[in-house]
MARBA-3410 file (N, C-alpha, C, O; in Angstrom, 1 decimal):
67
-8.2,16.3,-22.9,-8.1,14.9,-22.9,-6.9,14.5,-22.0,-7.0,13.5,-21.3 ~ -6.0,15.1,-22.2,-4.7,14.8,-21.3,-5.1,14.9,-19.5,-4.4,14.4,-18.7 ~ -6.3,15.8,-19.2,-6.4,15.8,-17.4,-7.3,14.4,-17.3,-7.6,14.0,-16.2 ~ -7.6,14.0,-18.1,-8.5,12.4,-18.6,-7.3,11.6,-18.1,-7.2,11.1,-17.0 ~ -6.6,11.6,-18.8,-5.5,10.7,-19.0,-4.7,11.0,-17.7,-4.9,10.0,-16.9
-4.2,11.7,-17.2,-4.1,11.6,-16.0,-4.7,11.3,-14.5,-4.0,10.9,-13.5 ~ -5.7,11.5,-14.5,-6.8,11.0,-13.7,-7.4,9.6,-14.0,-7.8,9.0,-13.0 ~ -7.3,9.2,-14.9,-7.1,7.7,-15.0,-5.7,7.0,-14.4,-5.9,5.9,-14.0 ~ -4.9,7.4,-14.4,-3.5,7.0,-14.1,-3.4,7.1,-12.8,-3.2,6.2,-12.0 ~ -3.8,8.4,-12.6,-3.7,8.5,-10.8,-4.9,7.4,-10.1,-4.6,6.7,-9.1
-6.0,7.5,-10.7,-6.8,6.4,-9.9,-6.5,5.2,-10.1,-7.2,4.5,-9.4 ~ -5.5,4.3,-11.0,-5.2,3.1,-11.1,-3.9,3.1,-10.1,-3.6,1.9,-9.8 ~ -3.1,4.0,-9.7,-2.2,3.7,-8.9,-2.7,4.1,-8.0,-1.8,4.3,-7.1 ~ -3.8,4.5,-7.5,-3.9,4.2,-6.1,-4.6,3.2,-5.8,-4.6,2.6,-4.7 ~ -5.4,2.9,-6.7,-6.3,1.0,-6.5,-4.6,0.5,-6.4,-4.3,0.7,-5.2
-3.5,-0.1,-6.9,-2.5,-1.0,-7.1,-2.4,-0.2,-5.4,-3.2,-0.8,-4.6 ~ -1.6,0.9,-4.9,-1.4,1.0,-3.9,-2.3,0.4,-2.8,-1.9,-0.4,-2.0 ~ -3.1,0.8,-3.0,-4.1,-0.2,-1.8,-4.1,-1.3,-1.9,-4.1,-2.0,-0.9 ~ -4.0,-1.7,-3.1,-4.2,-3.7,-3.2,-2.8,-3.6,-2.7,-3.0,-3.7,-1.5 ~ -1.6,-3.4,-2.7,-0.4,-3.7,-2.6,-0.3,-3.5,-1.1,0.5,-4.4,-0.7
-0.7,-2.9,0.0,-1.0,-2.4,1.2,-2.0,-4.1,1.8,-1.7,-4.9,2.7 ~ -2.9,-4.1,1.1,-3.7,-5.3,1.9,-3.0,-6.9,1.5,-3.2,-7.9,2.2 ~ -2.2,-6.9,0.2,-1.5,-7.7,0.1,-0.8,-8.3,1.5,-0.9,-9.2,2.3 ~ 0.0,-7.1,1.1,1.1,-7.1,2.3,1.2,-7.5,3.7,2.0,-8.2,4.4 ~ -0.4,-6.4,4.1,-0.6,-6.8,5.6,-1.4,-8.4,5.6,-1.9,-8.8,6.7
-1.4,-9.0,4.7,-2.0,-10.5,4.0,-1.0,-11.6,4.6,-1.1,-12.6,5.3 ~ 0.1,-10.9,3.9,1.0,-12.1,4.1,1.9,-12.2,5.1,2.7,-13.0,5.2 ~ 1.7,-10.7,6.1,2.9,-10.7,7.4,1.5,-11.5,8.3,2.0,-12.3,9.1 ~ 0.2,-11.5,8.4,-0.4,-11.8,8.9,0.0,-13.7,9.1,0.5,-14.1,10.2 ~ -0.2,-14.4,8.2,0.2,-15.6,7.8,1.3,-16.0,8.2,1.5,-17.1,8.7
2.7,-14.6,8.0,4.0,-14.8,9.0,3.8,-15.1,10.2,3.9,-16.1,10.8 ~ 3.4,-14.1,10.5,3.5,-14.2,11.8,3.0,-15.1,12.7,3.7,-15.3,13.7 ~ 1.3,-16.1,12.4,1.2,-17.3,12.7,1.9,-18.0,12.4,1.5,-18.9,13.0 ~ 3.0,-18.4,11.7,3.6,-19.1,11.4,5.1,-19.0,12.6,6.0,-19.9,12.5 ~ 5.1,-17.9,13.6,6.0,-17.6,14.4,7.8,-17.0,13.4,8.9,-16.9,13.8
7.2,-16.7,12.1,8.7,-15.6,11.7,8.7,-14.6,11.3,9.1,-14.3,10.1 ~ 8.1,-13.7,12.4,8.2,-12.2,12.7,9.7,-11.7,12.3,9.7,-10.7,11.5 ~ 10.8,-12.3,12.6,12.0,-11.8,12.9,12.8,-12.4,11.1,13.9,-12.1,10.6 ~ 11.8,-13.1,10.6,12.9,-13.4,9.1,12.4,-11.8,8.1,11.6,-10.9,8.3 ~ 13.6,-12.3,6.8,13.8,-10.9,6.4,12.8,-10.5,5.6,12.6,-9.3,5.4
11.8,-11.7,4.8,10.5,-11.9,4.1,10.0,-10.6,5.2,9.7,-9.5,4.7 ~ 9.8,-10.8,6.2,8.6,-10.5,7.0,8.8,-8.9,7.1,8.0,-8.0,7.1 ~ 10.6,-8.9,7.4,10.5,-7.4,8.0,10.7,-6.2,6.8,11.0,-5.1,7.1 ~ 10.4,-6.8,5.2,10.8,-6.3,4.0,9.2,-5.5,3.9,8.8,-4.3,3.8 ~ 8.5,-6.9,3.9,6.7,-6.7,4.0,6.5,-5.4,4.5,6.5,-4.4,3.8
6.5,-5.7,6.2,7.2,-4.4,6.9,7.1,-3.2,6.3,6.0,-2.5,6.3 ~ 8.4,-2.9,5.8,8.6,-1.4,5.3,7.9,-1.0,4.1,7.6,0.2,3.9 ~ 7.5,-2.3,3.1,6.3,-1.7,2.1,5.6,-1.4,2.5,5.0,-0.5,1.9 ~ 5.0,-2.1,3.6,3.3,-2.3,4.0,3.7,-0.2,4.6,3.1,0.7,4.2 ~ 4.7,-0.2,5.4,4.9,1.5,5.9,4.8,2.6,4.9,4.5,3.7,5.1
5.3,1.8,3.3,5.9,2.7,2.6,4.5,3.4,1.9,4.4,4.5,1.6 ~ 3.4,2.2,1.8,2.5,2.3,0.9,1.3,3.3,1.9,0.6,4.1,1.3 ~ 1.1,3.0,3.4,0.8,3.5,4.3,0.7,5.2,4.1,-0.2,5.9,4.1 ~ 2.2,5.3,4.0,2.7,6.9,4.5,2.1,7.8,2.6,1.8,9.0,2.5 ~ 2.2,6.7,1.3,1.9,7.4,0.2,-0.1,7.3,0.5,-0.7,8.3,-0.1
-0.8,6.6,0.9,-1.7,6.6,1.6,-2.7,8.2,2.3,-3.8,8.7,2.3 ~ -1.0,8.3,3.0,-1.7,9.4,4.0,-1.6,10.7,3.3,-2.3,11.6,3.2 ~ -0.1,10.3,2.5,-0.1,11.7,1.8,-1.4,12.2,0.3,-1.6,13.1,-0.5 ~ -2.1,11.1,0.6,-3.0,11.8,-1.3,-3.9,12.2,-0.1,-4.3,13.3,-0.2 ~ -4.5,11.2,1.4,-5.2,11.7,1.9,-5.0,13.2,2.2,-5.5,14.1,1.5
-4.4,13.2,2.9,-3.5,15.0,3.2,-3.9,16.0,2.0,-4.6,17.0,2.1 ~ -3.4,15.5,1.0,-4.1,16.6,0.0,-5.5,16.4,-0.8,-5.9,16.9,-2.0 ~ -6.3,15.7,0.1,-7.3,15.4,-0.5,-7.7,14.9,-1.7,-8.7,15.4,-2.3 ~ -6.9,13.8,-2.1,-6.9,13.2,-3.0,-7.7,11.5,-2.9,-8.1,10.9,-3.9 ~ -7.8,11.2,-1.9,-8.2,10.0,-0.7,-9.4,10.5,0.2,-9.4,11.1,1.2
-10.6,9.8,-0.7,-12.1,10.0,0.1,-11.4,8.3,1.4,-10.9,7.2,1.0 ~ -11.9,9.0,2.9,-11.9,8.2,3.4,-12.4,8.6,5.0,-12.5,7.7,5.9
END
């Protein structure tokens, strides 16, 4: 029951990671039409949008990420 319970956990944080990832690239999109690439909203986005990217590659990497 407990590899249950973890495998549910792990598949709900990587749905949140993904939604958090298209969020992100959501609202720098919207910045950036708006011409404020350069404020700190935008470049915070930025490093989540990298942060969530690079946790992304790594479940990919261990084959944890059909894609």
């Amino acid at each position: 029951m407990e590899d249950d319970k973890r495998l549910e956990a792990f598949e709900k944080m990587l749905s949140e990671i993904q939604k958090m990832c298209v969020d992100a690239e959501e609202k720098m999109k919207h910045l950036k039409a708006e011409g404020k690439e350069k404020t700190a909203t935008y470049r915070q986005l930025m490093g989540n949008k990298l942060q969530y990217q690079n946790m992304l590659s790594l479940y990919k990497l261990y084959g944890l990420l059909d894609e």
